[in-house]
N, C-alpha and C positions, 0 to 999 in steps of 0.2 A: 529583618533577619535575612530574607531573602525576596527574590521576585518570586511570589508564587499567585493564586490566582484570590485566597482567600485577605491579601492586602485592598483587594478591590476599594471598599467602602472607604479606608484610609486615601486613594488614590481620588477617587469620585469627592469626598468630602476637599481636597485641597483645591483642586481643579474647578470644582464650584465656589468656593470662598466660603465655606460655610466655617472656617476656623476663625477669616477673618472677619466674617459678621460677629464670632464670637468673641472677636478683640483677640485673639493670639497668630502669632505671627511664626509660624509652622515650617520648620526645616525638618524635609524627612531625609534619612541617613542611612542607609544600606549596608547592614555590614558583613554578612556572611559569616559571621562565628557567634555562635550564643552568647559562648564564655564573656567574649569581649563586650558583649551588651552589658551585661549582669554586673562587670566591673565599673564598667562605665556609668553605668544607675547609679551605685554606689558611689563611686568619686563625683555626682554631680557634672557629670560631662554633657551627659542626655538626662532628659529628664520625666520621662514618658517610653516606654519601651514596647514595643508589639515583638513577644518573642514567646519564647518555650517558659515555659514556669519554672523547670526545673530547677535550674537557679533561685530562683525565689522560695519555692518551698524547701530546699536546704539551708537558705541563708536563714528563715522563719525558724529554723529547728533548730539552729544554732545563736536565737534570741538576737537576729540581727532584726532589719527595719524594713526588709524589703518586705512588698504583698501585692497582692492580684488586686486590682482594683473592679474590672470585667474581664469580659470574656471575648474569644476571637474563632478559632477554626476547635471545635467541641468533636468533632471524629476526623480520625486520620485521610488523608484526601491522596493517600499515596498508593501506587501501585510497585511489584516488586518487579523490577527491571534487571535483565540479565542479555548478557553477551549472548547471539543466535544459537550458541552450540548449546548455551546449557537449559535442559529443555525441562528440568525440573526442578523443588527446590533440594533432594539431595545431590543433584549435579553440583551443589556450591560447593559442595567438599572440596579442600584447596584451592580455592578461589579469597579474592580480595573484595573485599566490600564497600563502598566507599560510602559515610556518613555526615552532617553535620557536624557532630562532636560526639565526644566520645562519653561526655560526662552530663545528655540529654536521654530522653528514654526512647528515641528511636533504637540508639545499639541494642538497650535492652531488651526493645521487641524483636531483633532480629534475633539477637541469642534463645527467645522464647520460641519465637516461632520453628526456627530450625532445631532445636529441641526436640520439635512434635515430628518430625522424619530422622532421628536419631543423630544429629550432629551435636557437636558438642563445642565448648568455643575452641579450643585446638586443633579443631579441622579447619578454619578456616582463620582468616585475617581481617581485621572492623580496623579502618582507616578514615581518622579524620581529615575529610577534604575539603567541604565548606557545602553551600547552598544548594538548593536544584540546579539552577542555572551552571554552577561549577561541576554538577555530579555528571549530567548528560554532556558535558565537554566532555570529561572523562572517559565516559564511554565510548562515547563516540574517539576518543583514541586510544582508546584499549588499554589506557592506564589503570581502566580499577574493571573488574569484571561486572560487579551488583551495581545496585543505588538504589535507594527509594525515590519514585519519580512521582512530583504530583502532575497532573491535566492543568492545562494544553501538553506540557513536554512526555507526558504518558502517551500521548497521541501521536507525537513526533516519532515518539520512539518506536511504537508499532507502523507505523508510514516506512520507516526506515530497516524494519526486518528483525529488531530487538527481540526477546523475548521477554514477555509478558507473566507472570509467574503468579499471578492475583492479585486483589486489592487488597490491602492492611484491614479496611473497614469490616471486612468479609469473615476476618479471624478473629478485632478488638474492634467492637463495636462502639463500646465508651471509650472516651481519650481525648483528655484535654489536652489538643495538639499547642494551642499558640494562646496569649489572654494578653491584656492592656495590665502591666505592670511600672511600678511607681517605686522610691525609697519614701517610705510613709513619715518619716523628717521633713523631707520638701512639701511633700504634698499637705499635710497640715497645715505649713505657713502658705499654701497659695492652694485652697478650696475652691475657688471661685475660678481660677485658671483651670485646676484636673477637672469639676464639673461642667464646665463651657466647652471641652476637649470632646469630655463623653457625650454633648449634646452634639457638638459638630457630626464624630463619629456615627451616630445614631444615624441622624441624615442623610449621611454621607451612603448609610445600607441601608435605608429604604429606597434612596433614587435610585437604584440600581433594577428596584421595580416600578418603578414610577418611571424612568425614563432607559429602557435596554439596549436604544442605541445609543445613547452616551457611555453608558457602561462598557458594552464591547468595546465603542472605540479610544476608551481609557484604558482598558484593559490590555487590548490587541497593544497600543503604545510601549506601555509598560513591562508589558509579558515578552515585548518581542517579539511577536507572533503573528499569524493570519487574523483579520476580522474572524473566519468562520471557527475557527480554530477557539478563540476567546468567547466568542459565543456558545460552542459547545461547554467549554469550563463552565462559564457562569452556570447554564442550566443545567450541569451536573452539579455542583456544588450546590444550589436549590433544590436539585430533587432529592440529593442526598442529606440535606439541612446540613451542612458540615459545618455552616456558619452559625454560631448560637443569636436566634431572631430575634433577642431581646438585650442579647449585649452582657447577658446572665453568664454566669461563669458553671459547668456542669458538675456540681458533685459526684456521680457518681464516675464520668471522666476523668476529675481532678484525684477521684482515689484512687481510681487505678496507673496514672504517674506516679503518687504516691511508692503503691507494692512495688513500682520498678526500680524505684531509688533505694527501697530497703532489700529489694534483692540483689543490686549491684552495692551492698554497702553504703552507700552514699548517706541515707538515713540508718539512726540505730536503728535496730531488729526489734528494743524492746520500748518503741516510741509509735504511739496507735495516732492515726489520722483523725486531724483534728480541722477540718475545714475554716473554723474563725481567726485560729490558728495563718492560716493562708492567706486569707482571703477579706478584704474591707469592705463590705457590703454599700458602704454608708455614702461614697459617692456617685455611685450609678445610680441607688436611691433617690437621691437628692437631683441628677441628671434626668428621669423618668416623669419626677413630678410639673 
């Protein structure tokens, strides 16, 4: 979905071959728009998707095939970035905001959040623009004023004189930010492919403790970054567990995208959260043993 720091384990697993011990032959695909994942799951373009759920849990509630198979970034790893002058969050008032999309639960946390200092979505403007990596271009030319920035680019952005406005984590503690999602069509006819995936995956986030300077300098690669810079992410993203350490998908995270989808509509209002619903337990399972 984007460059950000919790793909590590995806990046470390290829780099080491641990997909091709597992007999599959791994083309990862960057694409900076949810939507366009979630479509693409669906017509069998990609077939393994590291993204937002959101798409999946409305496809799920409209009896389509899509589901979470595991779990990826289980609390938001974002901080709220703002243009130097605006030094708080009701300074956003008339300001633009720029998101991955518009039909993911970041907008919706930003509508929540700026709620709690009296704005309302009229005071401001939620533009979809694409990734981190696209969001801090942004800024940095004063195309969008906000952006949710994850670390290292959190980092840059205070190097650079940004403003810094809190961490997401600080206000929504739970939040299944990103999960390893499938169309459970394909993935029934090839078990033995999505379980060999989830064992690569596994690997791929333990060597990360098992060997930390490999990781950095996959990381630093990838992120575009300073070594120290990707060093620092990694051991925030560990001290804050933001990565789920078992590959487990977070219920009580997973519900609260839920509330955000039926409060933006997007779920009926009279449709209660039903995690089995979501969620296929049965090849991580099967990947653990």
């Amino acid at each position: 979905m984007s460059r950000t720091v919790f793909y590590a384990p995806l990046w470390i697993a290829a780099e080491r071959g641990f997909f091709k011990q597992a007999g599959i032959d791994a083309e990862i695909v960057v694409y900076d728009n949810a939507e366009k994942i979630t479509e693409d799951l669906k017509k069998g373009v990609v077939q393994i998707a590291i993204s937002t759920p959101e798409g999946v849990i409305t496809d799920a509630y409209a009896n389509g095939s899509l589901r979470i198979i595991a779990g990826n970034a289980e609390k938001l790893p974002h901080f709220i970035i703002a243009k130097p002058e605006i030094r708080t969050l009701a300074q956003i008032k008339g300001r633009t905001i720029g998101v991955l999309s518009t039909q993911e639960g970041s907008s919706n946390l930003i509508r929540e959040i700026l709620a709690n200092v009296g704005l309302t979505p009229k005071d401001y403007v939620i533009e979809q623009v694409g990734g981190a990596p696209t969001r801090w271009k942004l800024l940095k030319e004063g195309k969008i004023d906000v952006g949710l920035q994850p670390f290292p680019l959190s980092y840059e952005a205070d190097a650079a004189g940004f403003s810094n406005l809190g961490a997401i984590a600080s206000l929504i503690p739970d939040y299944q930010f990103t999960s390893v999602n499938v169309d459970d069509l394909w993935a029934k006819r090839n078990q033995s492919v999505v379980i060999n995936f989830l064992k690569a995956l596994k690997l791929g986030q333990e060597d990360i403790a098992k060997n930390p300077a490999f990781a950095i300098a996959v990381s630093s690669k990838q992120l575009q970054t300073s070594a120290a810079l990707a060093e620092r992410a990694l051991n925030e993203t560990a001290r804050l567990k933001i990565l789920s350490g078992d590959l487990s998908v977070s219920r009580p995270g997973l519900g609260k995208v839920f509330e955000t989808l039926v409060a933006a509509n997007l779920v009926p209002k009279n449709r209660a959260f039903e995690f089995q619903k979501i969620v296929d337990e049965s090849y991580l399972a099967a990947a653990s043993r």
